[in-house]
C-alpha positions as CSV (number, residue, x, y, z in Angstrom):
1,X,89.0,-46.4,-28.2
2,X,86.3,-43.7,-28.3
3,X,84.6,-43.1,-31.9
4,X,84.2,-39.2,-32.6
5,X,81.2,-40.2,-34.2
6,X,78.9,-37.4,-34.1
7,X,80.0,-33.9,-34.9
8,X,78.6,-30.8,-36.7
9,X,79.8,-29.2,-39.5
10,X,81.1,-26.1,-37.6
11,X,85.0,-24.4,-37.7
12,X,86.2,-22.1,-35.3
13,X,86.8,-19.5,-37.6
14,X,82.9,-19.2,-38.0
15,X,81.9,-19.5,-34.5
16,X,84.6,-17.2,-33.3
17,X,86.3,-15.1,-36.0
18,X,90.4,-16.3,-35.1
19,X,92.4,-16.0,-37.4
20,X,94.8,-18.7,-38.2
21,X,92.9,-21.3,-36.7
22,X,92.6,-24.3,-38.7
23,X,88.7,-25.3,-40.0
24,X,87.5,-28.1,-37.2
25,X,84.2,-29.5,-36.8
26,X,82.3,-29.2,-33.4
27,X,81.3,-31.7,-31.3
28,X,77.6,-32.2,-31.9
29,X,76.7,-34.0,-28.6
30,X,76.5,-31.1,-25.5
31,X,76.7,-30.8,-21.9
32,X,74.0,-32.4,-20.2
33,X,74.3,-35.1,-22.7
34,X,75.7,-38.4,-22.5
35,X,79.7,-39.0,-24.3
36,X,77.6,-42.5,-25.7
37,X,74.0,-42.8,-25.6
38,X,74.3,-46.2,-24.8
39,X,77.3,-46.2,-22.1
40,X,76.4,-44.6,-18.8
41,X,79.8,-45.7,-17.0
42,X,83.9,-45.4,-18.2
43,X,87.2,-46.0,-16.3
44,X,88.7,-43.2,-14.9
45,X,91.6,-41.5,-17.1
46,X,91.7,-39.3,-20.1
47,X,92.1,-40.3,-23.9
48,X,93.4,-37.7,-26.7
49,X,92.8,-38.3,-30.5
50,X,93.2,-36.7,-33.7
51,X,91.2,-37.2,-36.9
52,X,88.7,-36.6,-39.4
53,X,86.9,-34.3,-36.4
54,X,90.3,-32.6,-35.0
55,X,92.3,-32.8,-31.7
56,X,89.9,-33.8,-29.1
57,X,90.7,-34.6,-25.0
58,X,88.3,-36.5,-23.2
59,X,88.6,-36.6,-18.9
60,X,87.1,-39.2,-17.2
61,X,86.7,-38.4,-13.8
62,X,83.9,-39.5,-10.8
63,X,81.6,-36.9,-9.2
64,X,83.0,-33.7,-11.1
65,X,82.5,-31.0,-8.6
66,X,81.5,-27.3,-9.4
67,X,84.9,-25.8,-9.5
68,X,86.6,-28.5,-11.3
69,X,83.5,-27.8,-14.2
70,X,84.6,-24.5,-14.2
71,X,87.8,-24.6,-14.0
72,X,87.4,-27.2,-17.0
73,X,85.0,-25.0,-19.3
74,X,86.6,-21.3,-18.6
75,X,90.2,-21.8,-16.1
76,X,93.5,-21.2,-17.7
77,X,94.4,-24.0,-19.7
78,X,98.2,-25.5,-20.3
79,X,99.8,-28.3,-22.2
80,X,102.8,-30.1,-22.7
81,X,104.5,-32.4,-25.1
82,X,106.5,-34.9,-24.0
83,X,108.0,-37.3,-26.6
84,X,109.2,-40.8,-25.4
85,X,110.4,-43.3,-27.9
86,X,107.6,-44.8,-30.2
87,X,104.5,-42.7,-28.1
88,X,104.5,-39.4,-26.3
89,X,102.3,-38.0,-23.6
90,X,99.9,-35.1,-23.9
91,X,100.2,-33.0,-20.6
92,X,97.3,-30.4,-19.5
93,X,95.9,-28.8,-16.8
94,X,92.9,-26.5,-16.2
95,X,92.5,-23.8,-13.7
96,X,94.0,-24.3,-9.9
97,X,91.6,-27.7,-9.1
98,X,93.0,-29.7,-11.6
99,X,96.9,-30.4,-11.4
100,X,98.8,-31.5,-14.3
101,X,98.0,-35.2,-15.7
102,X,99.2,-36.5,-19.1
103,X,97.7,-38.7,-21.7
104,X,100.0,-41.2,-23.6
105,X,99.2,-41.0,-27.3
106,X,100.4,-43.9,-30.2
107,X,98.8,-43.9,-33.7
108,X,98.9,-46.9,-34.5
109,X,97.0,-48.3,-31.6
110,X,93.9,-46.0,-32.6
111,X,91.4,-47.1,-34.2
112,X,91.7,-46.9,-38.3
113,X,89.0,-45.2,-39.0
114,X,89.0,-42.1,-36.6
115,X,92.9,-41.2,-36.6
116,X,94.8,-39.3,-39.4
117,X,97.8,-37.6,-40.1
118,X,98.0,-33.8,-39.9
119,X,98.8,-32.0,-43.7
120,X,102.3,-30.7,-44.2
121,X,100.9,-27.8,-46.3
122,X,99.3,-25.8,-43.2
123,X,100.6,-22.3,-42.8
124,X,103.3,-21.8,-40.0
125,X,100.9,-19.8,-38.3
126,X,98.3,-22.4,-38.1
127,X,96.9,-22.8,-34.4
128,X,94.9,-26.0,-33.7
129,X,91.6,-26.4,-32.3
130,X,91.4,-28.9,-29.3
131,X,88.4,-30.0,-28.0
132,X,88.1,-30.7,-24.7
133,X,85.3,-32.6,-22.5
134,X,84.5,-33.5,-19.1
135,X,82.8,-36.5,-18.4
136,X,81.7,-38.4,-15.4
137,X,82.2,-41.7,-14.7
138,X,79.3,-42.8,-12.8
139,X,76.5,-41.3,-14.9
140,X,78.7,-40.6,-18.5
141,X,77.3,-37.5,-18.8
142,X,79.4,-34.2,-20.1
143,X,79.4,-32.5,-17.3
144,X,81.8,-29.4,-19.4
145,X,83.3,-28.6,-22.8
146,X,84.9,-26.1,-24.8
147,X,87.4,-25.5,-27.4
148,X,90.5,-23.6,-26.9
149,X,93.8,-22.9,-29.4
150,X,97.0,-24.0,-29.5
151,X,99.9,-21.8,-30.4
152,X,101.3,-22.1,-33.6
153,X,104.8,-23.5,-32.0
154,X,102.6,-26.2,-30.1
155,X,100.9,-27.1,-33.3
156,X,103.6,-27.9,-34.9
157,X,105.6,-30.2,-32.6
158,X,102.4,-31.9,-32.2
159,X,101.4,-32.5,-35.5
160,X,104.9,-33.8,-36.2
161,X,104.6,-35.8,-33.4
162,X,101.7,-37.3,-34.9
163,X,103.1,-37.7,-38.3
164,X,107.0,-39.1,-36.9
165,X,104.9,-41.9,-35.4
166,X,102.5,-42.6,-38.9
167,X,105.2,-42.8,-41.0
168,X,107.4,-44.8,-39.1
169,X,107.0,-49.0,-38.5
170,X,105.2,-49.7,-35.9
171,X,107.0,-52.1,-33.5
172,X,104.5,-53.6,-31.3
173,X,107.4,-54.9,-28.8
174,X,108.5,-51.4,-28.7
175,X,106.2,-50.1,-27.8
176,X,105.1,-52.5,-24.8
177,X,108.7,-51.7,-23.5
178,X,108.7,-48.0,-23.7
179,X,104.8,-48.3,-22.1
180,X,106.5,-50.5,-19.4
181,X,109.4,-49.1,-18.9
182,X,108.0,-46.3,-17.8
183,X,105.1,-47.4,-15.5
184,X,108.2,-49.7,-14.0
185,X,109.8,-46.3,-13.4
186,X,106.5,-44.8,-11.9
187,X,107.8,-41.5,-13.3
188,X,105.4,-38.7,-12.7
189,X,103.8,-36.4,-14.3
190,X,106.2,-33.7,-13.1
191,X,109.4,-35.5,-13.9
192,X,107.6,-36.1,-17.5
193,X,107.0,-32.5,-18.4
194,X,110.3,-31.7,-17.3
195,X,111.4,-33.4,-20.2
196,X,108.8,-31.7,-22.8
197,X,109.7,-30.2,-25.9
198,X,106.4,-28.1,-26.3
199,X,104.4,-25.9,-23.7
200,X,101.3,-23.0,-24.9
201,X,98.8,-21.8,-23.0
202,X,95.2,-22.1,-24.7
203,X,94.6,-19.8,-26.4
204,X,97.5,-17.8,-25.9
């Protein structure tokens, strides 16, 4: 899994004044940089986390073209949650050039020392800060990134999401049969968000 090792001590409420949004810190690595310094290379996919640094999403993809970069760093931007047994899958697509993908996410399979559990105290209001980068797989540069919200009904279902899966026993076996259940099923990304129980619009 990828580390979110580097990061600047920076919330969105300073950098843009929204109220409600919960205190994240900012990626410190920028476009034009690489995700690793020592990786120029990854496999084509996405990968979501929370932690210490926040919600981040990460989209590998070869070549990025111009209007995919922008669609990335300024097109609308949607999401969908999609709970499935032991895991659930993190839907999203940006502008009109990219069309809807999904990201399955299990905490216990990340790395102990950059996931967490989300705080129960937060106020209903609370909109989360997801950080989102574009990254090539052929050089491993960021090619774009931003930051967008989530709304406060999105926030939640997520964050419980995340917390329904911490708190409950992990069952490796489980969880390899919900994970190949459906790729033996080849649903598709379609026929997954038709079952979500969670859809925003960034910040919307």
């Amino acid at each position: 899994m990828i580390s979110n090792n580097r990061v600047a001590t920076a919330s969105l409420r300073n950098r843009e004044g929204t109220a409600g949004a919960e205190p994240t810190p900012a990626p410190a690595y920028r476009v034009g940089e690489r995700f690793l310094p020592d990786r120029t290379s990854w496999p084509e996919g996405a990968q979501y986390g929370y932690g210490g640094c926040g919600h981040s999403l990460t989209v590998f993809t070869p070549a990025p073209g111009d209007r995919l970069i922008e669609d990335v760093r300024q097109g609308d931007a949607r999401f969908a949650l999609t709970v499935i047994g032991p895991l659930f899958f993190l839907a999203y697509r940006f502008g009109e050039s990219v069309v809807w993908s999904d990201v399955p996410y299990v905490w216990h399979l990340q790395h102990s020392e950059t996931r967490a559990v989300p705080p129960r105290d937060g106020s209903p209001e609370t909109r989360a800060l997801l950080w989102i980068s574009l990254v090539g797989t052929d050089d491993g540069l960021i090619h774009a990134q931003r930051g967008v919200t989530l709304s406060p009904g999105f926030t939640r279902a997520l964050h419980d999401a995340i917390r329904d899966q911490a708190n409950s026993t992990f069952d490796p076996l489980e969880c390899t049969l919900s994970m190949a259940e459906a790729n033996r099923e080849r649903a598709s990304v379609g026929q997954r968000i038709q079952q979500a129980s969670a859809w925003t619009k960034g910040n919307s």
